[in-house]
C-alpha positions in Angstrom: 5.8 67.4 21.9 9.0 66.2 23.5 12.1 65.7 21.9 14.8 63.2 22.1 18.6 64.1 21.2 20.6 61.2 19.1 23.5 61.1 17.4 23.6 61.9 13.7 24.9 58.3 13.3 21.3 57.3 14.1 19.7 58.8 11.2 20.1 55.1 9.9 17.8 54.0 12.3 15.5 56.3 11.4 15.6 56.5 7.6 12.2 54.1 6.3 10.2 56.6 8.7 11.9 60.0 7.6 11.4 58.7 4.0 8.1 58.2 4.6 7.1 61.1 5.9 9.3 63.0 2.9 6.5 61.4 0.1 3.2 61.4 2.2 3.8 65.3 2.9 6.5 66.9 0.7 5.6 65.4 -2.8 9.2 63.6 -2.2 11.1 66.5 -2.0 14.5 65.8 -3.2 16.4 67.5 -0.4 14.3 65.7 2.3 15.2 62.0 1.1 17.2 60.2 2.4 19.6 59.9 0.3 20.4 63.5 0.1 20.3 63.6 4.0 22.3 60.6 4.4 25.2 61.6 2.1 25.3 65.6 3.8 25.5 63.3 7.7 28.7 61.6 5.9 30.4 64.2 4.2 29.4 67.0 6.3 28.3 66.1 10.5 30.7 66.6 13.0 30.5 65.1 16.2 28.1 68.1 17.6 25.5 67.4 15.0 22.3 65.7 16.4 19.4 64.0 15.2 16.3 65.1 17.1 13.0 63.1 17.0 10.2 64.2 18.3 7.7 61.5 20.4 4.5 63.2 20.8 1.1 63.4 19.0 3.0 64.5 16.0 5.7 62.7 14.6 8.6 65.3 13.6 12.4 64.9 12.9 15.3 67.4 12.3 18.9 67.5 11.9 20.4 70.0 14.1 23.5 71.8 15.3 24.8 74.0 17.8 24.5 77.9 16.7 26.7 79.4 19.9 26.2 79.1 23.7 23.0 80.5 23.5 21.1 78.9 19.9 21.1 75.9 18.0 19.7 75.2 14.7 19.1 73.5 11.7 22.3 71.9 10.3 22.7 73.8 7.3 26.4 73.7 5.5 27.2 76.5 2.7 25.1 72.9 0.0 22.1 73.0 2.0 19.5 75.5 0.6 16.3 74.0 2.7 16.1 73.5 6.2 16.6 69.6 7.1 13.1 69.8 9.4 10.3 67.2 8.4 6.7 66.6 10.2 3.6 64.5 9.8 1.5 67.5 9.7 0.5 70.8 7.7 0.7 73.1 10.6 3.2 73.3 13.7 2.8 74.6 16.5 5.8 76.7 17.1 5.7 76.0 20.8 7.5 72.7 19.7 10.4 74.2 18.4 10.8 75.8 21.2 10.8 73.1 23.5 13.6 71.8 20.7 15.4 74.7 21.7 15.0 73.7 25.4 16.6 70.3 24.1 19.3 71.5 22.9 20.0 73.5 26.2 19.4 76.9 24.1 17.0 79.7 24.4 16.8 80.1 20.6 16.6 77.6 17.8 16.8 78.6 14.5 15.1 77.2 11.3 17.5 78.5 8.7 16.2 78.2 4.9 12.9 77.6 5.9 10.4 76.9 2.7 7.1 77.8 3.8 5.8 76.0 0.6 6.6 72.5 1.7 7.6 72.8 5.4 4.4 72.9 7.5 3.0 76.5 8.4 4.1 77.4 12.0 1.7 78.5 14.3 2.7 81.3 16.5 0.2 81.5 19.4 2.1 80.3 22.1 5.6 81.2 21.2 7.8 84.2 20.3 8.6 83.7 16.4 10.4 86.3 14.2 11.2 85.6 10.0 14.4 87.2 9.0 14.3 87.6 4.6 17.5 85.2 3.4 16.5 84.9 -0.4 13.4 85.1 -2.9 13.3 81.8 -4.7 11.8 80.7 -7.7 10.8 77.9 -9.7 9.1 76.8 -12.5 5.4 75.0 -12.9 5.7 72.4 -15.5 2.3 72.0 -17.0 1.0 72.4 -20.6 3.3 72.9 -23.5 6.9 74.5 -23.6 5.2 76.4 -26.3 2.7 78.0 -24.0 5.1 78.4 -21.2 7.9 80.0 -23.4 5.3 82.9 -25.1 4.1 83.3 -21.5 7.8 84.8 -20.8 9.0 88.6 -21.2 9.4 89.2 -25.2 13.0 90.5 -24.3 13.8 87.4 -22.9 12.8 85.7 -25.9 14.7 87.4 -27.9 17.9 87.4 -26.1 17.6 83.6 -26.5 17.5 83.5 -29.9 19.9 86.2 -30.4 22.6 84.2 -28.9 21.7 80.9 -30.2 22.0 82.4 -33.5 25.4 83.9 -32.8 26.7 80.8 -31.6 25.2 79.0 -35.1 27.2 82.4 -36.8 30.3 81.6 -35.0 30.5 78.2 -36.4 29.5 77.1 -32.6 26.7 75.3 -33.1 24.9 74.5 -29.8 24.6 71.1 -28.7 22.2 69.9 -25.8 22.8 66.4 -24.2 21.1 64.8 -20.5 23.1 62.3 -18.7 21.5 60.2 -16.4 22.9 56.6 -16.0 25.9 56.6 -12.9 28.6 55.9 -14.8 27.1 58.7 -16.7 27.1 61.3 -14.2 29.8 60.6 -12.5 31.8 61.6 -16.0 29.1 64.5 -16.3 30.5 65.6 -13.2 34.0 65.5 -13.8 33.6 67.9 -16.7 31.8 70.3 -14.6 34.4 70.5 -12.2 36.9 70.8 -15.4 34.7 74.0 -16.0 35.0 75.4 -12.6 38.6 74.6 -12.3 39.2 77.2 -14.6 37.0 80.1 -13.5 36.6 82.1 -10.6 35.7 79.7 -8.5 38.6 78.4 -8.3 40.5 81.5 -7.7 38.2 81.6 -4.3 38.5 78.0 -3.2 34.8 77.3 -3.5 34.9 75.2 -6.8 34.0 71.8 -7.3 36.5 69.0 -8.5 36.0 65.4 -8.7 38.9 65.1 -6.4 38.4 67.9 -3.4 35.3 67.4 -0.6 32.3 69.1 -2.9 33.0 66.7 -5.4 33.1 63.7 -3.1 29.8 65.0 -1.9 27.7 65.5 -5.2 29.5 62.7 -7.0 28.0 60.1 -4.0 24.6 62.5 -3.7 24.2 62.2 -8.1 25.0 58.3 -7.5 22.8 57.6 -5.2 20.0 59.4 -7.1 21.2 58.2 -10.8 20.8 54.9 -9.2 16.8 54.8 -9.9 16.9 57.5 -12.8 16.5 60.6 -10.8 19.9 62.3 -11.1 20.4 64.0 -14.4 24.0 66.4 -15.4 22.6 68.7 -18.3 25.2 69.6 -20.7 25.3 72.4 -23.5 28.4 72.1 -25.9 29.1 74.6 -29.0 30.7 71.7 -31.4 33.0 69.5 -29.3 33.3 72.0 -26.5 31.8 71.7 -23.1 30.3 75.5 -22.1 28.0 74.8 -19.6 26.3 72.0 -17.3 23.6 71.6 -14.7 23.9 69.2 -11.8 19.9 68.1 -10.9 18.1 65.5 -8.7 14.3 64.7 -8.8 11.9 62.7 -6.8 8.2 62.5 -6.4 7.1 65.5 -8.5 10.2 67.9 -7.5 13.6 68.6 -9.6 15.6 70.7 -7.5 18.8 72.3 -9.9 21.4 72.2 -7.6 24.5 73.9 -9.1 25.1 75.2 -12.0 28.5 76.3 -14.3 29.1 77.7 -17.8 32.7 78.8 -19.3 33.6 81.9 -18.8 35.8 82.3 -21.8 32.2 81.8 -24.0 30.4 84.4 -22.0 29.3 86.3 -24.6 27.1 83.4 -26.0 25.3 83.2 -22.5 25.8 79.5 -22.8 23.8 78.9 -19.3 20.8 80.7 -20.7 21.0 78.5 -23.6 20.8 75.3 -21.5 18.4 76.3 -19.3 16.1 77.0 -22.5 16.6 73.1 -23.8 16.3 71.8 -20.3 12.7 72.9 -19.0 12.1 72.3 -23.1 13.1 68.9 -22.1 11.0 68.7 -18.7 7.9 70.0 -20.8 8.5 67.2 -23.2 8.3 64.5 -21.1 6.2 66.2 -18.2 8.1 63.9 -15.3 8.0 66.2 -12.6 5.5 69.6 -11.6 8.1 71.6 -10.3 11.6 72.3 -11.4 12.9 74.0 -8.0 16.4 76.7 -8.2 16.6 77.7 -4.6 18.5 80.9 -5.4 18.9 84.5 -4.8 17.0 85.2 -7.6 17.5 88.4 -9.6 15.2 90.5 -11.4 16.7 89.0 -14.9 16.3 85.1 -13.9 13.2 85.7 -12.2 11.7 86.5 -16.1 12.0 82.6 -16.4 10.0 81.8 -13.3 6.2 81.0 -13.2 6.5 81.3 -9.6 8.7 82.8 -6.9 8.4 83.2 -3.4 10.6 84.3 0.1 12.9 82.0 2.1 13.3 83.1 5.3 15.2 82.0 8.6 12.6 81.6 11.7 14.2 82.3 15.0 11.7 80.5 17.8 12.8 81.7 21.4 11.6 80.0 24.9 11.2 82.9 26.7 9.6 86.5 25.4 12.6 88.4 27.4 15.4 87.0 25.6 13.9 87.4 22.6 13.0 91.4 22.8 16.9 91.3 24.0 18.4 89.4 21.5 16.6 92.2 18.9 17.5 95.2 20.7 21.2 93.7 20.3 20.9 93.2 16.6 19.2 96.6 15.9 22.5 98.7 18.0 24.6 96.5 16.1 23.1 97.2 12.8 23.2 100.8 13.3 26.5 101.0 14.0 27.6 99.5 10.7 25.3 101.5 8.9 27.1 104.5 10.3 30.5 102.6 9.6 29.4 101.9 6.3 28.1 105.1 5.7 31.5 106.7 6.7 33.7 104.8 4.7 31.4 106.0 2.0 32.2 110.0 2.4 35.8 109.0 3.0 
């Protein structure tokens, strides 16, 4: 497999194959369409971002990026939870990445967020691979009744859920769910979510989004684009006529992928993103029009109760040459050790 270096502009070029490729072998996966890959090249590529498309017996594409003088990777900004790395096959042959690497005039290329439950299993015969743990996922099978699925869960769970929906009802704060899925829809949906994180801590730390900064610009042309043929949906919970929480979501093929999420702090107490999650998969059990409603998170032991499936993401460092690669670990293992000892120092002090 050789690889051929373009400019990110060319995606465009590209895009009817790439699709393609994204519903015959990743059920449609909603970050590997083309519209979510299209609108992270516009808001997000720089002038050192390449495509790379692959010419030999298998057809393969990825988005990459220079990683330092010595690696490159996949182009993965702080949105991008799943490695931008698509192939008409089920297994790869890691060699190939490699030669990538070789492309890219590097001796390493990283795969970073790489799902091994869509992306094709990588063969490691004839090159030096290593896995280093990012996150375990988790996600939700939607199949059978909410009924079924919800008595399936931990009974503490349960209960917590309708402890606080009945607080809420106590308060005089009755909940309220609502699904917005039109543009014009959204687009508002999306405003009041960055109304929400405007006012938490978020903001405080500059990572919020607004309908007016860069994030917003990015999910309010990404939620567009999918609204467009009904697979963008904003999930809102309000107790009476205030919004407490919402849920920004695309979906395509048989995938729903929740991509950020945001609740008011001031109604913490009421767990207000618990309740919405409850009527959204109660929703997606109702009209059963996906299989698998996707978080990629760092899940914890207290969200992973509402999972029915979970599973590591890891990043997959391929080398080209054995040498560098026993190197490049003995580097990271010194340099781990000594901010263990630093860390274990500051500690005692």
């Amino acid at each position: 497999m050789n690889w051929t270096l373009h400019p990110w502009q060319a995606f465009e070029q590209f895009e009817d194959r790439w699709q393609a490729l994204c519903e015959q072998r990743y059920f449609g996966h909603p970050l590997l369409d083309v519209r979510w890959v299209r609108n992270v090249l516009k808001h997000f590529a720089d002038d050192t971002v390449k495509l790379a498309v692959a010419d030999g017996p298998i057809e393969a594409m990825a988005i990459v990026s220079p990683a330092g003088r010595l690696s490159s990777q996949t182009f993965t900004p702080s949105q991008i939870p799943m490695a931008m790395l698509i192939a008409d096959t089920d297994e790869l042959d890691a060699s190939s990445l490699a030669r990538l690497a070789a492309t890219c005039r590097t001796e390493l290329f990283a795969a970073l967020h790489f799902d091994d439950l869509y992306h094709p299993t990588l063969s490691t015969a004839s090159a030096e691979i290593e896995r280093v743990p990012y996150a375990t996922t988790m996600s939700m099978r939607i199949e059978g009744s909410f009924e079924a699925y919800w008595q399936a869960r931990a009974k503490n769970l349960r209960g917590n859920v309708r402890r606080y929906f009945r607080f809420a009802n106590e308060d005089d704060l009755p909940p309220h769910f609502a699904i917005l899925s039109s543009v014009d829809d959204v687009v508002r949906g999306l405003a009041r979510y960055g109304d929400i994180e405007s006012r938490g801590w978020k903001a405080a730390e500059g990572t919020n989004i607004h309908i007016d900064n860069e994030q917003g610009h990015f999910y309010r042309d990404v939620l567009s684009d999918f609204a467009a043929t009904g697979a963008a949906r904003v999930f809102e919970m309000s107790f009476g006529d205030m919004l407490v929480g919402s849920f920004l979501v695309i979906q395509s093929g048989t995938v729903a992928v929740l991509l950020k999420t945001t609740y008011d702090e001031e109604y913490k107490k009421y767990a207000p993103g618990r309740l919405l999650l409850h009527d959204v998969l109660k929703a997606y059990f109702e009209d059963q029009s996906i299989r698998d409603f996707e978080f990629y998170t760092k899940a914890n032991k207290v969200q992973l109760q509402w999972s029915t499936h979970s599973r590591p993401i890891d990043h997959v460092n391929v080398y080209r040459r054995r040498p560098v690669a026993h190197l490049h670990r003995a580097v990271r293992s010194v340099v781990e050790r000594v901010r263990s000892r630093r860390s274990g120092n500051s500690k005692v002090k």
